[in-house]
Residue frames as qw, qx, qy, qz and C-alpha x, y, z in Angstrom:
[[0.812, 0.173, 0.012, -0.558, 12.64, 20.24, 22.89],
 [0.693, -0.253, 0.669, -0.087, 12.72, 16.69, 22.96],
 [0.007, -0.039, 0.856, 0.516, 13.02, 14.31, 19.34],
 [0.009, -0.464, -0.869, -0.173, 9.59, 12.97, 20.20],
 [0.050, 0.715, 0.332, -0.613, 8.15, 16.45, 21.11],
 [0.107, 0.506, -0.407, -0.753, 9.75, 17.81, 17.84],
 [0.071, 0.021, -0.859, -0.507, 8.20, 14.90, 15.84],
 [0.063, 0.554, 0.648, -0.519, 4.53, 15.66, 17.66],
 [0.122, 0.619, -0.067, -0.773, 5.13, 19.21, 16.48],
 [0.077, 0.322, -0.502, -0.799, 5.43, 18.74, 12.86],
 [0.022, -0.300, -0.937, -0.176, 2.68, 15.89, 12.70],
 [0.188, 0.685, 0.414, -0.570, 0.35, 18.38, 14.24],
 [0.232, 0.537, -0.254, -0.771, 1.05, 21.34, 11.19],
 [0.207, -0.023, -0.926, -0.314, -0.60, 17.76, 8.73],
 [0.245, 0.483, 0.679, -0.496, -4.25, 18.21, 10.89],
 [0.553, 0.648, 0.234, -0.469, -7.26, 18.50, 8.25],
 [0.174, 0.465, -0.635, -0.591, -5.09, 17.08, 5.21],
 [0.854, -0.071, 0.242, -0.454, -6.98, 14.24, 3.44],
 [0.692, -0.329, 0.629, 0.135, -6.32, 10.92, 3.52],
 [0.724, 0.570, -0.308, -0.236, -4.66, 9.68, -0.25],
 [0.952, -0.161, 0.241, 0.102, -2.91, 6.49, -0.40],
 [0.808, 0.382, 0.111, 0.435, 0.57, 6.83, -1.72],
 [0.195, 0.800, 0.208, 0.528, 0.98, 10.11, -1.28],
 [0.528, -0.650, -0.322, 0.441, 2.70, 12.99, 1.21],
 [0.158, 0.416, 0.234, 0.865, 1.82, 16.75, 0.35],
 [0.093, -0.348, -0.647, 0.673, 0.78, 18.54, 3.02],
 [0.346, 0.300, 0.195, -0.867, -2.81, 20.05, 2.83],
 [0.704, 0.320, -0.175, -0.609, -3.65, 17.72, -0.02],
 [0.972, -0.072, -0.187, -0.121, -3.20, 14.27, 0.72],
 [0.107, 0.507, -0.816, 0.256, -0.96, 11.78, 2.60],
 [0.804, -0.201, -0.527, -0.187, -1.49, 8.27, 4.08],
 [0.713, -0.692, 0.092, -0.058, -0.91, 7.06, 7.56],
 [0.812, -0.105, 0.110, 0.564, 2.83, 5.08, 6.87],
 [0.410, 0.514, 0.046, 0.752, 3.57, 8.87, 4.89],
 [0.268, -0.881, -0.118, -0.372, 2.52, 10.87, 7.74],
 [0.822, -0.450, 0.079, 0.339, 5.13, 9.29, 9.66],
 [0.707, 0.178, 0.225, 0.646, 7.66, 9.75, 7.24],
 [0.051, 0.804, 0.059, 0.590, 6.45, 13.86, 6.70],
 [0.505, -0.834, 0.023, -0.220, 6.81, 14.11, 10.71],
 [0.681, -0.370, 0.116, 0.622, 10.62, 12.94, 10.96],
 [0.398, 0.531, 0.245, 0.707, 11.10, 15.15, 7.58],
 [0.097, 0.770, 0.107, 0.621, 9.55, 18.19, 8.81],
 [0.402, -0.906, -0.127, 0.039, 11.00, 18.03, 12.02],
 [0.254, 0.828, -0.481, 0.139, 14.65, 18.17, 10.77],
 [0.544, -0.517, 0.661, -0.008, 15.51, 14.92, 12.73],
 [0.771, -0.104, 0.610, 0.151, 15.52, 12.72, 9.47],
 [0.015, -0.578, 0.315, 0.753, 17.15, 13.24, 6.23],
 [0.777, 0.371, 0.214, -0.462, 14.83, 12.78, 3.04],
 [0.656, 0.379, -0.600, -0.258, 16.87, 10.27, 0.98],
 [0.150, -0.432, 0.860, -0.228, 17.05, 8.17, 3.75],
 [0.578, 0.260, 0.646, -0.426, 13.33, 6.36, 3.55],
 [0.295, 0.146, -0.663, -0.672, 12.40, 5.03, 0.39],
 [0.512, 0.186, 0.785, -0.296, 8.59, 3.25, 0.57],
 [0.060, -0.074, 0.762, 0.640, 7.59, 1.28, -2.29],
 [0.430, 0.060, -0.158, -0.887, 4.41, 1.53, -3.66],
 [0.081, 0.165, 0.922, -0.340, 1.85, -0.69, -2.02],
 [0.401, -0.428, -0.713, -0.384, -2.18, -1.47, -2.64],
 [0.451, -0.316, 0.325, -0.769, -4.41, 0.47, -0.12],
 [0.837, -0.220, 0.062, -0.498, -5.44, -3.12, 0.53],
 [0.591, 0.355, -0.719, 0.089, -2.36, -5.07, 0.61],
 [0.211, -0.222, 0.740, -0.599, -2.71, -5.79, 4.50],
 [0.816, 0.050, 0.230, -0.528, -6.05, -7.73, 3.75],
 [0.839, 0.447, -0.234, -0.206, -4.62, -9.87, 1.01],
 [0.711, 0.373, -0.527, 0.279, -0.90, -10.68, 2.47],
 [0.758, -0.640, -0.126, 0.017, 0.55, -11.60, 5.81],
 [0.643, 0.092, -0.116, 0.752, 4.43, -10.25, 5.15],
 [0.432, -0.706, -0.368, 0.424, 4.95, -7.19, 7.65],
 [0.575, 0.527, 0.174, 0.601, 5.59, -4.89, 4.99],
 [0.357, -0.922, -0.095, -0.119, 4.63, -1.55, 7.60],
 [0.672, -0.725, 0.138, 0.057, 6.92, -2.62, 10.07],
 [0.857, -0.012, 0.108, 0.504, 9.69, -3.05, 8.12],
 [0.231, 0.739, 0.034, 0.631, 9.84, 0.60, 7.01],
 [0.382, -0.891, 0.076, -0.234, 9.45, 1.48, 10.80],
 [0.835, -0.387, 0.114, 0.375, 12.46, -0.80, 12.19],
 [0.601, 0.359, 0.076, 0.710, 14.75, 0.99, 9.38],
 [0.056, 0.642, 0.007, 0.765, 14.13, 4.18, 11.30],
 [0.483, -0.530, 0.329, -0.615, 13.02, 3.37, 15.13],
 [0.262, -0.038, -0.950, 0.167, 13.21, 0.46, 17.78],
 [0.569, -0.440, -0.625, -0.304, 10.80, -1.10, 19.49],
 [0.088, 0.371, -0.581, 0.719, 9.93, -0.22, 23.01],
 [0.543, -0.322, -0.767, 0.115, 8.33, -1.87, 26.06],
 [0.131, -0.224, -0.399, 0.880, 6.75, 0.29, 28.35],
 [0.077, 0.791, 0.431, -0.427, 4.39, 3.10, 28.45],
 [0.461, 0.534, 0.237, 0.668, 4.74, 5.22, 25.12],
 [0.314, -0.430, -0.065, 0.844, 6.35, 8.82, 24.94],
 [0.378, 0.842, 0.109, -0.369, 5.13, 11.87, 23.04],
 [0.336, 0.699, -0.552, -0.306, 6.59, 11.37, 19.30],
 [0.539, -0.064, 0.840, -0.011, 6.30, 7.35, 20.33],
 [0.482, 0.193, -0.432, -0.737, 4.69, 5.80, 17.25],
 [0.516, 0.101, 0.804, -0.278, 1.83, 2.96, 17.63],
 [0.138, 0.297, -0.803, -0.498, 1.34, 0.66, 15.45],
 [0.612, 0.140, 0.242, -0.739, -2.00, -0.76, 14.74],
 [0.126, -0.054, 0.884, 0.446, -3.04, -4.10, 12.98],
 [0.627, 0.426, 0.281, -0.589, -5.89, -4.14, 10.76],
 [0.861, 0.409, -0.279, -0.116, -6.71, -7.00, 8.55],
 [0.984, -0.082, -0.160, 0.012, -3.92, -9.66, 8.34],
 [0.765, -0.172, -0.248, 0.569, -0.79, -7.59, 9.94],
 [0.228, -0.664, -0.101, 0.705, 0.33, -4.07, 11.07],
 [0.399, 0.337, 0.336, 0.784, -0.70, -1.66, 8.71],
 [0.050, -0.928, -0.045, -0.367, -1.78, 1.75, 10.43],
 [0.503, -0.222, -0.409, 0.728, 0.37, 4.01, 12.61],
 [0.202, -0.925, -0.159, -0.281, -0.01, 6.94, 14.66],
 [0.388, 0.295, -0.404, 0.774, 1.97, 9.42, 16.65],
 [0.459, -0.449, -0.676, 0.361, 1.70, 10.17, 20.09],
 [0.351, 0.453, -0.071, 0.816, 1.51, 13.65, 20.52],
 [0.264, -0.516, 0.391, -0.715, -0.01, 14.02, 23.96],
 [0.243, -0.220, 0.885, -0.330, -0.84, 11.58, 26.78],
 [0.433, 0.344, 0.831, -0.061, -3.56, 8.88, 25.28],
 [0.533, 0.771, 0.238, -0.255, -4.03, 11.00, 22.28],
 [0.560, -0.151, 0.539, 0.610, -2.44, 10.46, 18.46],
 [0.210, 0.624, -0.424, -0.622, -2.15, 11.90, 15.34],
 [0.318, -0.165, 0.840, 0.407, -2.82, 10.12, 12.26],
 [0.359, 0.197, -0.439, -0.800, -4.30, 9.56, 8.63],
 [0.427, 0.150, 0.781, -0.431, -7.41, 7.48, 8.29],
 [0.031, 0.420, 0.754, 0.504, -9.33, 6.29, 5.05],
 [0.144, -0.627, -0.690, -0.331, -12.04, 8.60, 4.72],
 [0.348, -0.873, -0.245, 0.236, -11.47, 11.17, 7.94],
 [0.225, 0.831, -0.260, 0.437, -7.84, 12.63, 6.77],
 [0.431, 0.233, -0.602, 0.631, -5.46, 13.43, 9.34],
 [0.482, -0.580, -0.393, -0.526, -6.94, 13.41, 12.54],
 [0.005, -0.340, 0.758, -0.557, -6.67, 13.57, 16.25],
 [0.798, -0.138, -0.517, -0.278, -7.83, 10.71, 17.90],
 [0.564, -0.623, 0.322, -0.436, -8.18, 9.75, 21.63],
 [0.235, 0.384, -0.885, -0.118, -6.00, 6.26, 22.14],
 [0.203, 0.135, 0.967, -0.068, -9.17, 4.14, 23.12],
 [0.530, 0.298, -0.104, -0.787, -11.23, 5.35, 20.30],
 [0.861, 0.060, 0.435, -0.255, -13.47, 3.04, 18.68],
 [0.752, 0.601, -0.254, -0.093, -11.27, 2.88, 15.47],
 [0.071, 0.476, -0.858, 0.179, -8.25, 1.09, 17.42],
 [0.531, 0.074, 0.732, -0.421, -10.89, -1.80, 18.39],
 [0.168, -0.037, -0.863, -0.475, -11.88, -4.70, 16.36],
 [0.528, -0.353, -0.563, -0.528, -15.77, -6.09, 16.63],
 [0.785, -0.382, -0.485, 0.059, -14.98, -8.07, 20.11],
 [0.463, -0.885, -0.049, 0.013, -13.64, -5.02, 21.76],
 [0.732, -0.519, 0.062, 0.437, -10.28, -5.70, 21.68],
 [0.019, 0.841, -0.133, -0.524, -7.45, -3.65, 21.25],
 [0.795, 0.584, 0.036, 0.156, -5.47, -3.45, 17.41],
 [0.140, -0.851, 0.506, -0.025, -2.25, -2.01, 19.17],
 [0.931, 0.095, -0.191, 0.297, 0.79, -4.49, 18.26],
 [0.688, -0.003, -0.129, 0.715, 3.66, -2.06, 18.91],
 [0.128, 0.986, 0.090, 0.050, 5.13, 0.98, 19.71],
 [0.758, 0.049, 0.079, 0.646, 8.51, 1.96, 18.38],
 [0.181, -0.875, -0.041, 0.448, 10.64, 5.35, 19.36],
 [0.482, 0.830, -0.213, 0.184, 12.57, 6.95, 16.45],
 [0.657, -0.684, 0.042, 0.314, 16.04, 6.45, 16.73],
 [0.081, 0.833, -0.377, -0.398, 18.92, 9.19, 15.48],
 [0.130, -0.555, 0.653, 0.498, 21.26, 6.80, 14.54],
 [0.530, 0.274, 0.784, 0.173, 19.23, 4.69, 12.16],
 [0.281, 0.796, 0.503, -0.186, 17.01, 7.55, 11.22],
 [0.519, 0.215, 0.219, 0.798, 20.18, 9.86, 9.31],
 [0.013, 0.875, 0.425, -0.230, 19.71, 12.56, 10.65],
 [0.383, 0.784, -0.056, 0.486, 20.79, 16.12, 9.18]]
């Protein structure tokens, strides 16, 4: 099994938890940036003192324009150019810089936590990746990578 297959896998066993802002307990709450973080954890490719995220305002992306997301991903995955892979994460901007992600976990379909829906699968041109004027909210997608990501 592949890294990104194994990090697919464990995001899946996080379907139907709801969405809580801060938070990553599986069946009772977790945000989108913590679902990431639960899906290197529980697949055994990243080791849990490595990530530390500080505690952030479910609404800091409206209010500030410093890339606070994306810095947590770069400390654990690079960016990649291409067609995403299963276990790829995509990165989403909403409001005034990247602040949702999902996980690939089959071809044009992701994984991920959502205000109000929980953890959800989600088809990759639903309407919630699409601003008013159609277009898309994808900014990035970045692949885990071992040696950043300490593994065990």
């Amino acid at each position: 099994m592949t890294a990104g297959e194994k990090i697919a896998k464990a995001a899946m066993d996080w379907v139907g938890t709801p969405y809580m802002n801060n938070t990553m307990v599986k069946g009772r709450g977790v945000d989108c940036s913590y679902l990431l973080v639960a899906a290197l954890l529980d697949s055994g490719l990243m080791d849990k003192d490595k990530l530390h995220i500080e505690q952030y305002s479910n609404e800091w992306h409206l209010h500030r324009s410093e890339e606070l997301y994306l810095k947590y991903v770069e400390q654990v995955a690079d960016k990649v150019d291409g067609d995403p892979e299963i276990g790829d994460f995509l990165l989403y901007q909403y409001g005034r810089c990247i602040s949702h992600g999902a996980i690939l976990v089959r071809p044009k379909q992701v994984i991920h936590s959502f205000v109000d829906l929980g953890v959800i699968l989600s088809n990759t041109d639903d309407i919630l990746f699409y601003d008013n004027a159609g277009r898309s909210r994808l900014r990035a997608v970045y692949r885990f990578n071992p040696t950043k990501g300490g593994g065990l």
